[in-house]
N, C-alpha and C positions, 0 to 999 in steps of 0.2 A: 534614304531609307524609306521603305512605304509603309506608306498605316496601315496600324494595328488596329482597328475596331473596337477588339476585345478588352487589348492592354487599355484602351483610352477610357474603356467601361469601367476598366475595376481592377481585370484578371491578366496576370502576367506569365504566359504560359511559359516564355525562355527562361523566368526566374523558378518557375516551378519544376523545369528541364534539368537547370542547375542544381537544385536540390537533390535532386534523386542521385546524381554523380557526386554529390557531396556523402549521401549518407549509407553509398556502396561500401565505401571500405569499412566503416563504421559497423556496419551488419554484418560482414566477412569477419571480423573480428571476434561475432558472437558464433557460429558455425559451431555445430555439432553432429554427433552422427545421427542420421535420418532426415537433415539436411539437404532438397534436393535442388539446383540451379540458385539462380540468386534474385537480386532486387530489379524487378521491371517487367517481369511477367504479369501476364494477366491474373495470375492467382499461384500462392505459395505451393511447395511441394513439399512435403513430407515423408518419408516412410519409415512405417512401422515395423520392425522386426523386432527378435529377440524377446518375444512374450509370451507367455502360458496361455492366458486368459485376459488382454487387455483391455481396461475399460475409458474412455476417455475422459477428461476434467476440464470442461472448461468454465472461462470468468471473462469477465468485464467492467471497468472501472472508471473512472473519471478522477480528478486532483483537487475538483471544486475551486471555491472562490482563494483557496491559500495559492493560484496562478496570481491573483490581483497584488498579490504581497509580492511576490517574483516582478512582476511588474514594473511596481512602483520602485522597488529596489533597483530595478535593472541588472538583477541577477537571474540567470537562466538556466546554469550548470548541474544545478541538483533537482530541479522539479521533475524532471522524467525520471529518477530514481523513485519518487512516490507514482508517478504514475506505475510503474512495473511493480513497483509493492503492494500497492492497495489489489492488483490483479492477482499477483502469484502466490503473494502469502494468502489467498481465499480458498485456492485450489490445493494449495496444501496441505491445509488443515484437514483438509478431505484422505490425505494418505500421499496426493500426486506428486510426482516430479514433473514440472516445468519441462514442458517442451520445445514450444514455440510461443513465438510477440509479434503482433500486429501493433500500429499505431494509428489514433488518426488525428491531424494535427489539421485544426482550423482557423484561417486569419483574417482578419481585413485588407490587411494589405501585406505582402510576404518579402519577408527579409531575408536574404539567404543565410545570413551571418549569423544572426539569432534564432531561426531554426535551427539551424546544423547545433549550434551549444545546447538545445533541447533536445532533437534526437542523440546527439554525443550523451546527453546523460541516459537517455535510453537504453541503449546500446553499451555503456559502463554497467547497469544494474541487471540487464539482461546478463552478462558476462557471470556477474557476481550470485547470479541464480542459477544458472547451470541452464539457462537456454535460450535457444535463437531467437535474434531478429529479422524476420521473413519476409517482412514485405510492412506496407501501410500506405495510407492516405492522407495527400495534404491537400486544403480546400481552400481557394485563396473567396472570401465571401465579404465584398465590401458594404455591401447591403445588407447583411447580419453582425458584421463587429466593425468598433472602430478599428482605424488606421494601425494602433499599438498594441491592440489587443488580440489574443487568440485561448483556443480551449483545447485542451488533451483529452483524449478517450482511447482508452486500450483495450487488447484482447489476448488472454494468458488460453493454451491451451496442455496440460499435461495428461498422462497414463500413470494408472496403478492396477494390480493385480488384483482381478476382482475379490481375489482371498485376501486381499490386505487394503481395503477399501476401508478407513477410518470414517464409518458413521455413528460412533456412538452405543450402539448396538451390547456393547461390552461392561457399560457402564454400570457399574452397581450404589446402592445405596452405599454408603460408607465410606468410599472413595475421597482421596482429597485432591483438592486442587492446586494445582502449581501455578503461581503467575511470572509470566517473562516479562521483565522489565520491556519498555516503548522508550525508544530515541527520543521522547518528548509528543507534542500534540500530532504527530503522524499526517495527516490529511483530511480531518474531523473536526469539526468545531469552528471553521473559519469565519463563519458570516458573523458568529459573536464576538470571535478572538477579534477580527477586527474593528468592530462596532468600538469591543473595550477599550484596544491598543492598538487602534493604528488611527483608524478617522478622528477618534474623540480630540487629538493634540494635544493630549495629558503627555505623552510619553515622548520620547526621540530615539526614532529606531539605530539612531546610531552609537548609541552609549545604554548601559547594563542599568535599569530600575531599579536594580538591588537583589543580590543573590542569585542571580543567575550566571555568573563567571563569564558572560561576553556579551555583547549587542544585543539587541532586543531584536533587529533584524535577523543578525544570526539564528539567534534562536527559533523565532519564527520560519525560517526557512532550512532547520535540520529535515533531512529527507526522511521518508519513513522507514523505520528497518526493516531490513530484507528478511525473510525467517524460512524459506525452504533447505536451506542446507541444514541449519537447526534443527529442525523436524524430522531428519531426514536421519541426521546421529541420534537423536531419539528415539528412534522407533528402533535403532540396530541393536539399541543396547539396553534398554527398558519395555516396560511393559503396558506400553500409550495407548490406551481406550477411546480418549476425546480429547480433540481440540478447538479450542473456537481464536478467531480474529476478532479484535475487539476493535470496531470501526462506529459506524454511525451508530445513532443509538446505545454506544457506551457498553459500560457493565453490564446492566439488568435485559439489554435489548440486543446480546450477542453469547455471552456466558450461556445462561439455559438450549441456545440453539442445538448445542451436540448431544442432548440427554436425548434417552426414551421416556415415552409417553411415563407419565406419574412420578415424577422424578423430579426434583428440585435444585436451589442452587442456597447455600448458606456460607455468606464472607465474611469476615472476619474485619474489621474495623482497626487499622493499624496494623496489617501485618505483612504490607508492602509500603516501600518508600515510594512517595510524592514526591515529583523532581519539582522545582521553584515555582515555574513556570504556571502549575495548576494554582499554586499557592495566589500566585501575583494575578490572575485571572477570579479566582472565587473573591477575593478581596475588593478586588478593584470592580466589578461586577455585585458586591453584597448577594454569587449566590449561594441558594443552599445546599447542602451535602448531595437533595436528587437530584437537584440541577445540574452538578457536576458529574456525577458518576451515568445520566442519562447522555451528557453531552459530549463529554468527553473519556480516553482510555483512562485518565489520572494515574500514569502511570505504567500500563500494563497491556504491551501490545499482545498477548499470546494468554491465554490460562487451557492448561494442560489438565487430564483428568488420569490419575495413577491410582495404583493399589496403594491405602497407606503404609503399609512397610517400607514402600519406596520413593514417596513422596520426598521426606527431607534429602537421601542422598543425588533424587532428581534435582529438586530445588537447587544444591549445590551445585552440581552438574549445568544448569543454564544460567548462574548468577542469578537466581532470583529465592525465592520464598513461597511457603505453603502459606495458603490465602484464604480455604476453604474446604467446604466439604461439599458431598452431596447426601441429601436426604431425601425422605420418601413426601410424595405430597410435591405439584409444581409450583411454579415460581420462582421467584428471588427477593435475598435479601441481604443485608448488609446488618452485622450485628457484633 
């Protein structure tokens, strides 16, 4: 066989060859209409038809250090499901339907076996959002990560009718707010989560701390919830003004994003359930109430903005609870 140069550098271009054949049926699977050719072109195709007034939506996201938790686990089946949530639940909250997913997947050294379980969850959560996977990039960089490690970065691209373009704009004083329950800490909060519970070796990620009904691991790597189809019966059969994703920055640093100018946020203290998981973190952390609610959803992946008359049977309607109001005067607070 003759040498590789490259391979002997770092970079294994036939194992990178392999991957893309691996991750063709995987993205065939996500196919929808406007879907144009498939995986290995120079650049995705799309087309748009069937619209009034189309405006585009797009995001971009990353899964952060809870990869290192996947890691160490040697579990990889569910972290592409947050990487496609953290992207598509952004653009929805905007009004969009999910169009199309880019991926870019960087390694030190590339495994075909444990790539492919990464994009497979891709390419599941894609499905589960109502759109394609088009294409992406994998970067084999031995001189940026170790040998075990690698990084996720996505790119969600949806349309909405510029008449139905969810920015807030609708929102009035008075208004209450709905909060949607979160799968647990979503993709937010890792470098502490793991500081508290994973490097400190207080804990054993393979048995439950208490009250959390499974593994500490598991937990830790519940994927983040998907919430475009959600949004999406919402808006056909309610009267949805605003919505926001509650990601980095929390409560106070994502809730006031979908108001207008002079407009505030007032929550309510106890009027959502706290899954364990926050519990076992602010405890075992001594932090305090802002710490938590700036760091983390606590809770609450989605807070919806309705007329109050329709708040509680909303509430109903997503399993979740009225949380809030809005007021005049900006800001946020917790009371």
């Amino acid at each position: 066989m003759p040498r590789d140069a490259y391979r002997d550098a770092g970079v294994d271009i036939d194992a990178g060859d392999a991957l893309v054949e691996r991750i063709k049926p995987w993205a065939a699977r996500t196919a929808r209409p406007g879907v144009l050719g498939g995986i290995g072109a120079f650049g995705s195709l799309f087309s748009l038809a069937g619209y009034t007034d189309p405006v585009l939506v797009s995001g971009t996201d990353g899964v952060g250090t809870k990869l290192l938790v996947a890691q160490r686990l040697g579990r990889h089946d569910t972290i592409g499901q947050d990487l496609v949530a953290m992207c598509v639940n952004d653009i929805a909250v905007m009004g969009a339907e999910p169009l199309f997913f880019l991926d870019y997947y960087a390694t030190g050294k590339l495994d075909v076996d444990l790539a492919e379980q990464v994009v497979a969850g891709i390419a599941r959560a894609c499905g589960m959002a109502g759109c394609a996977l088009v294409g992406g990039e994998t970067a084999e960089l031995p001189d940026l990560f170790g040998r075990d490690h690698y990084d996720l970065a996505g790119f969600a691209v949806g349309v909405v009718e510029r008449t139905a373009i969810l920015d807030g704009s609708r929102i009035e004083v008075g208004d209450r707010l709905v909060g949607v329950p979160s799968s647990g800490l979503h993709s937010n909060g890792y470098t502490l989560v793991r500081k508290l519970l994973v490097d400190s070796g207080t804990f054993d990620l393979a048995t439950d701390p208490g009250d959390l009904g499974r593994s500490l691991g598991h937990e830790l790597l519940e994927p983040t919830r998907l919430y475009p189809r959600l949004l999406q019966g919402v808006r056909s059969a309610w009267d949805l003004r605003g919505a926001a994703h509650v990601t980095g920055g929390g409560l106070p640093g994502n809730v006031p994003r979908m108001l207008p100018a002079g407009m505030g946020i007032r929550m309510w203290r106890g009027s959502w359930r706290v899954p364990p998981i926050f519990v076992l973190l602010q405890h075992t952390g001594g932090l305090s109430e802002a710490e938590m609610v700036r760091t983390f959803n606590c809770g609450l992946g989605l807070v919806l903005a309705a007329p109050a008359d329709q708040a509680e049977p909303l509430a109903e309607a997503v399993g979740g609870s009225v949380v809030g109001e809005v007021v005049a005067g900006e800001g946020w607070e917790l009371r």
